[in-house]
C-alpha angles and dihedrals in degrees: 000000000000122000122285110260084224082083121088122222114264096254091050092053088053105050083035081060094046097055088044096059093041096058088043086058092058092047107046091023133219102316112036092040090047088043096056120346086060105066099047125096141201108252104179146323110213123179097330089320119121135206122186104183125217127196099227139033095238092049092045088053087045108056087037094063093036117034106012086105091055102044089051095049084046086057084046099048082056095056089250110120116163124184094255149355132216129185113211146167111271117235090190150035100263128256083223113047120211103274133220121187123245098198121042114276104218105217129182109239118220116238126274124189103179118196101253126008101250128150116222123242118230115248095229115211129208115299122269090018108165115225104287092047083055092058090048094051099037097104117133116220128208114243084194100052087079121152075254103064091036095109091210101177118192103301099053091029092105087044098047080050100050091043093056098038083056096050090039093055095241098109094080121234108340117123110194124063118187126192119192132181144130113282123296089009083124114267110130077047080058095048093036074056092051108056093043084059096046090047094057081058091061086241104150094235120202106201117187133164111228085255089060088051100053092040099054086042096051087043088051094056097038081060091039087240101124091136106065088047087058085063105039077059098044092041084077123104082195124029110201115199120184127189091008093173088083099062076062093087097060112065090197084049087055094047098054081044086068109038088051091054093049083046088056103035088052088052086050088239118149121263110199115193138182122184137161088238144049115263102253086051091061111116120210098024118106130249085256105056090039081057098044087056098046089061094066132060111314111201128178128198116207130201105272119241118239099270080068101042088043079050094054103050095046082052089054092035092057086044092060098034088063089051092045118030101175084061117086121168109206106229088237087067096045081052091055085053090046097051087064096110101182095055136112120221082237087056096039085051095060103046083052095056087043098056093036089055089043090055096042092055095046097039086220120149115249114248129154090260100054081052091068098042086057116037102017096257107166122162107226146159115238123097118276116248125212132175087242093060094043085053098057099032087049091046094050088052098046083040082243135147110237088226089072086068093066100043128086095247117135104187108134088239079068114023097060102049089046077056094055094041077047084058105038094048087053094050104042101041138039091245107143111220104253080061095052094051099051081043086060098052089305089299115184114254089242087064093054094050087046082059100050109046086046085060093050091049088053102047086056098052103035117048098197083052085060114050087047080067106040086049093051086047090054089047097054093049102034104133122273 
């Protein structure tokens, strides 16, 4: 049998892998890309079939939670598409090393509109920080996303108040302040405020997404250099921790979570914390550091009511239209957006700068029209679906709590129902996959196609099965 010509030749693959880590280097930047994209090697490609290889077990389960999508969509964007990709442990030094090029590789970029035309402010470490302490210290922070541009409305007025009186120094001793909410209410806009706000107070602010945390940590140990990590952490007069919810899933990244906030907390030095859940719901952690953050400033963020969302996107509609003065958005139309019950700001956001770039480039004037055309905006009758809704009305069914959807629980009394909610919530919104799964305990997108396609196999094969999910369907779409 000869070779599949799905194969390329070796001195394709190469220069194919090169192209494909460079354009993941632009995308995840130095230190992620060097941290985790660099050590990895192409170990074969065989009939379709691709095998990126990784030195060690912890790396391989890694970049396979967190960047397999965007290594496959790197592979993509260079017309190279096979059928799948696994990431292993390599037994072997590879046939093909790791390469770096050694001339520059052009590659088109695709195009990025972002919303406002801002430039980012480096998060500047402590003076004289080696490598490592750079990566630590590398966050860019938003000179835009101020207390004054957080657009709070009734509901998340008292929370907006007590976050800035805490960054500001005026809420008394205590040391920890925690922000919870649903995703893209505004909290890592709150903490971006924060440490602005901190750093105008000459206070040296250390801000890391959960994901930051784990994978310094994880490097740390891998060096056995755990200890100069300790005091990068501790070096901080503000810690900054978004998405805490993820160390979650290590229980040695919970632990030195918890020995660097009691370091801080006994040097009266200020913990910042955002998280999709309250701190009592957070599973993994133990009873003493839920206790330890309880004890400082709670704050919840609700889903703001339509006066709000009508509020944020005339701010950001003011915002675009200063960039972009041939570009006026008609209020009906920011009223269509808002109406949209089941969305986030972050989300509304995004449909607006959507259909205002898609306007600038046609120089079309914005009806409401040209708003469907565009964004998909259509008035109807039937009842609007979110992923909170399919939770609850999932877990009543199952006699579930909807809590048991985001933990890491697999029993089938709750695996399966978390399936079907996966399913629905694919089916009846617009929701894209790597949404739903932060929307089920920040689960991978793999995981909710997995999901989905297990529910389909089962309601062909189990009738009763079926008809659960076709009444939950009817449910979830009856008429208002």
């Amino acid at each position: 049998m000869g070779q599949s010509t799905n194969k390329p030749a070796t001195k394709d693959w190469q220069t194919l892998w090169v192209r494909v880590r460079e354009r993941l280097r632009k995308e995840l930047g130095d230190p992620i890309f060097d941290a985790w994209i660099a050590p990895l090697t192409l170990e074969n490609w065989d009939k379709d079939d691709l095998k990126i290889g990784a030195a060690k077990p912890f790396v391989r389960n890694w970049v396979a939670n967190h960047y397999i999508a965007r290594i496959e969509r790197a592979f993509r964007a260079e017309n190279a598409e096979p059928a799948s990709i696994a990431i292993v442990v390599a037994s072997a030094p590879s046939q093909i090393a790791p390469l770096v090029s050694k001339e520059p590789v052009h590659i088109t970029p695709q195009p990025v509109i972002p919303p406002s035309n801002v430039s980012y402010m480096p998060h500047v470490g402590p003076e004289g920080a080696n490598s490592q302490g750079q990566g630590l210290w590398s966050r860019m922070l938003h000179p835009q996303q101020t207390f004054d541009s957080f657009i709070p409305g009734q509901d998340n007025e008292f929370g907006h108040s007590a976050a800035r009186a805490f960054a500001e120094g005026r809420s008394g001793d205590l040391t920890i302040l925690y922000i919870h909410g649903g995703f893209g209410y505004g909290k890592t806009h709150l903490l971006n405020a924060a440490a602005l706000e901190f750093r105008k107070r000459a206070k040296k602010v250390l801000f890391l997404r959960a994901e930051d945390f784990m994978r310094h940590f994880l490097g740390a140990l891998y060096r056995k250099d755990t200890l100069n990590f300790k005091e990068e952490l501790r070096s901080a007069d503000v810690l900054i921790i978004d998405d805490l919810q993820h160390i979650c899933r290590s229980a040695a990244t919970a632990s030195e979570f918890l020995y660097t906030v009691n370091a801080l907390a006994d040097l009266r030095r200020k913990v910042v914390i955002a998280a999709d859940r309250a701190p009592a719901a957070l599973e993994g952690l133990g009873a003493d550091i839920k206790s330890r953050i309880s004890g400082g400033l709670v704050l919840q963020l609700a889903k703001p009511d339509r006066d709000t969302r009508l509020d944020i996107l005339k701010h950001r509609a003011a915002e675009f239209g200063r960039l972009r003065p041939g570009v006026a958005i008609p209020e009906d139309v920011l009223e269509r957006i808002a109406d949209i019950e089941d969305a986030s700001p972050r989300e509304l956001i995004a449909i607006f700068t959507k259909l205002a770039t898609y306007a600038d480039l046609t120089k079309k004037p914005v009806t409401a029209e040209m708003a469907e055309e565009a964004v998909g905006l259509r008035s109807t009758g039937t009842k609007k679906t979110s992923i909170e809704d399919i939770q609850r009305k999932t877990a009543e069914y199952y006699k579930l709590d909807v809590r048991d959807f985001h933990s890491p629980q697999r029993a089938r009394r709750v695996a399966r129902p978390r399936q079907v909610a996966m399913y629905l919530a694919r089916i009846l919104t617009t929701r894209s996959l790597p949404e739903i799964g932060r929307r089920f305990g920040g689960r991978d997108h793999t995981t909710v196609l997995h999901a989905c396609r297990r529910v389909e196999a089962l309601c062909q094969e189990d009738k009763e099965f079926k008809t659960e999910v076709e009444f939950l369907r009817s449910v979830l779409t009856r008429p208002v």
